[in-house]
Structure formats: structure tokens, C-alpha cells
N, C-alpha and C positions, 0 to 999 in steps of 0.2 A: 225505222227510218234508214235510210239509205241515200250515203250522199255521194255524188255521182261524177267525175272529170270527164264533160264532152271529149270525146278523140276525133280526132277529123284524121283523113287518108289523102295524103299525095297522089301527084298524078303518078309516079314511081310506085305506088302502092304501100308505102312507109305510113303507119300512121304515127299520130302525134299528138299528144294531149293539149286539150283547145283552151282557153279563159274563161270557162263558164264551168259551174258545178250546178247539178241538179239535186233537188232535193227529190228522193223518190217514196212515198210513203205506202205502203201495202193497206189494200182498203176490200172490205168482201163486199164483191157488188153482188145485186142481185138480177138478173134480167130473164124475162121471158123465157130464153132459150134453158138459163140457168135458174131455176123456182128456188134451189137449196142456198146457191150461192155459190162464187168463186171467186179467191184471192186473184188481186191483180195487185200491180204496182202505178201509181199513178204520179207523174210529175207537180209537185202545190208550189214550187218554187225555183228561181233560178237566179242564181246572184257572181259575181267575179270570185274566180280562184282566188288571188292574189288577195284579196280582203280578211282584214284582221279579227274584224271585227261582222257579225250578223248587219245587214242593212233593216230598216225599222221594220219596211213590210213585210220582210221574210220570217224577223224577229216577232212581228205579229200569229204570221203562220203559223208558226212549231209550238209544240209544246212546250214545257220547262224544259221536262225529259229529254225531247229529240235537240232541245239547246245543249245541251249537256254533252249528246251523244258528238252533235256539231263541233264542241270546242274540243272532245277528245280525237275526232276526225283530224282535226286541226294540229293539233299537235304533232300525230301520225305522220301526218303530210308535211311538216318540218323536220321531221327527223330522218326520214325519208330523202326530203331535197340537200340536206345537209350529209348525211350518208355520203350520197352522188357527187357531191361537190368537194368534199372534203377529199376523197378516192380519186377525183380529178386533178385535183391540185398537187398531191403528194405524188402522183404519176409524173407530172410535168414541171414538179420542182428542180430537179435536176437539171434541168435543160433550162429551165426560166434562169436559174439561178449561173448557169455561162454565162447567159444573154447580159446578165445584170453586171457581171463581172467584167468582162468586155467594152461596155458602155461608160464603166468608169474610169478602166484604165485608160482608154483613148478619150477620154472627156467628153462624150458623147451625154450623159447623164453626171446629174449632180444634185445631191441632197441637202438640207441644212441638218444641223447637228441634231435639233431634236428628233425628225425623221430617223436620224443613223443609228440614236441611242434606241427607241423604239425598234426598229430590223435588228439591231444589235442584242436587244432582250429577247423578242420572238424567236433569233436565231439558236438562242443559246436552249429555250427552252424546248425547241424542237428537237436538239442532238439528245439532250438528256433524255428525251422519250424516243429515239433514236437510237440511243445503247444499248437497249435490251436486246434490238434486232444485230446488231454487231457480233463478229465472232469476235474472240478474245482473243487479246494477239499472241503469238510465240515470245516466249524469250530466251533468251541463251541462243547459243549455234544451233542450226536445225539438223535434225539427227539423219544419220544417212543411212538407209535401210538396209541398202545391201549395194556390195561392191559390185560395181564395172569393170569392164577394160575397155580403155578407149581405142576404138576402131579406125585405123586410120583408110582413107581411102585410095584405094591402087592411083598410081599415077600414068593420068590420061592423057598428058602431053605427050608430044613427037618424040619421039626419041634424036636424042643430038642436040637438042634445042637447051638455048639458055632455063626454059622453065620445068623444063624435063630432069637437067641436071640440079636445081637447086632446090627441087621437091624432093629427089632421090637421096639428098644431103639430110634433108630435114625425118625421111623416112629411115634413115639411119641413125641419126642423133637421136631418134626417138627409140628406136630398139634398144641401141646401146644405155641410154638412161631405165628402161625397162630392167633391163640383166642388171643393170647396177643397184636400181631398187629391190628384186629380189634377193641379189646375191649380198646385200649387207645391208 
């Protein structure tokens, strides 16, 4: 058995899976053209995705077996949609999660206490399985690999000018503190 998510196609050419699942079961027919036989696939059934549970006439249909096959399809196909949604959500938490922040500082949104304590536990348990992705922080002063000199840049004012002469000042207080740090 073989169970099946109608896809339908956009006029863009995007397809999309439809609300209907078929039931497809391989049957050896025999016909004229065909005296030995040959497998084909035949549709015995067709009920909504979104159903929990088999409807009775389909549930008539199937075997035990292809019931079987059915609720482990089902599962499949929950864990699947949960996958994708799960993956959605944790993309777009960040950005929900301004939007949310925002809304409250300007009053715009507003909770009652049970709702807070509830976001307040889900949030928490979301960081803890959030750490492991975290680097770990530095501590102490962070080490410096390798020394520089700082480069100051020519000065590109006018010459004569108020800011010609008071970068020329600053490009000598810096030499001279230079020769002072090497020399003692």
C-alpha cells in the first residue's frame, strides 16, 4: 500500500500538496493484451490529509495490515510537519521575539500573569537547550597577539589653518610620548 498527498501546480508552476491522500494499492491485473499479468497501482481509496483518524469506509477498505501501514504513514507525516515548523519558528524567533519586546515597552501588548509565568518557563527552557550552541565566554583580559604601532595619519588640512596647526601639535605629542615610552 501506498499512501499518496495529491500535489496540485500553480499557475507560476510551484506545486503544493493538496487535502486529499490516496490510497494506492498494487494489484496484478490480467488483460488480453497482458495473458501473464502485470502489476499496476490502483487508487481503492481517498480520505483528507489532516484526519486523525481512518474514515469508516476507507477503514472498511484496507486491510489490517495496510491499517497499520496507514498509522505508521501518519506518524511519518507528523514528524515531518513538525520538522518544518519547528525549523520555522526557531528562524523567526529572534525577530518575533523584538516585535514582542517592543509591544510591551510602549503598551501596545499586554499579558496576564499566568500567560508571563508560562513565556517565562518556555523561555527559560529554550536557553538551556540554547547553551550548548553558545560559545563560552572569555574571561580575564583578552590576550593581545601581537603588538602594533599606531599609525597616525599625514595631515591633510591647509596649511596655515587653525586645523592644520592643531593636528601638527597632536602629531608631535604623539612622537614625543612614543620616544618617551621607549626610552624609559
Amino acid at each position: 500500500m501506498q499512501f499518496k498527498t495529491v500535489r496540485h501546480r500553480d499557475q507560476d508552476g510551484n506545486y503544493h500538496d493538496g487535502k486529499t491522500v490516496q490510497c494506492l494499492r498494487r494489484v496484478r491485473e490480467v488483460t488480453p493484451d497482458f495473458p501473464e499479468g502485470k502489476n499496476v497501482q490502483r487508487v481503492v481509496a481517498k480520505f483528507d490529509r489532516a484526519a486523525r483518524e481512518l474514515p469508516a469506509d476507507v477503514a472498511a477498505i484496507l486491510t489490517p495490515a495496510e491499517q497499520e501501514e496507514w498509522k505508521e504513514w501518519r506518524v511519518k507525516q507528523d514528524e515531518e510537519h513538525l520538522k518544518s515548523v519547528a525549523q520555522y519558528e526557531l528562524d523567526t524567533l529572534a525577530e518575533r521575539l523584538g516585535v514582542i519586546r517592543t509591544g510591551i515597552q510602549k503598551g501596545y501588548a499586554a499579558t496576564d500573569s499566568k500567560n508571563a509565568v508560562a513565556i517565562r518557563t518556555g523561555a527559560r527552557a529554550v536557553l538551556r537547550l540554547l547553551a550548548d550552541l553558545m560559545p563560552e565566554p572569555v574571561k580575564g583580559r583578552p590576550v593581545i597577539e601581537e603588538e602594533f604601532e599606531l599609525v597616525m595619519l599625514p595631515n591633510f588640512a591647509t596649511p596655515g589653518t587653525p586645523e592644520f596647526d592643531s593636528y601638527q601639535r597632536l602629531l608631535e605629542e604623539h612622537e614625543r610620548r612614543k620616544a618617551q615610552d621607549q626610552g624609559g
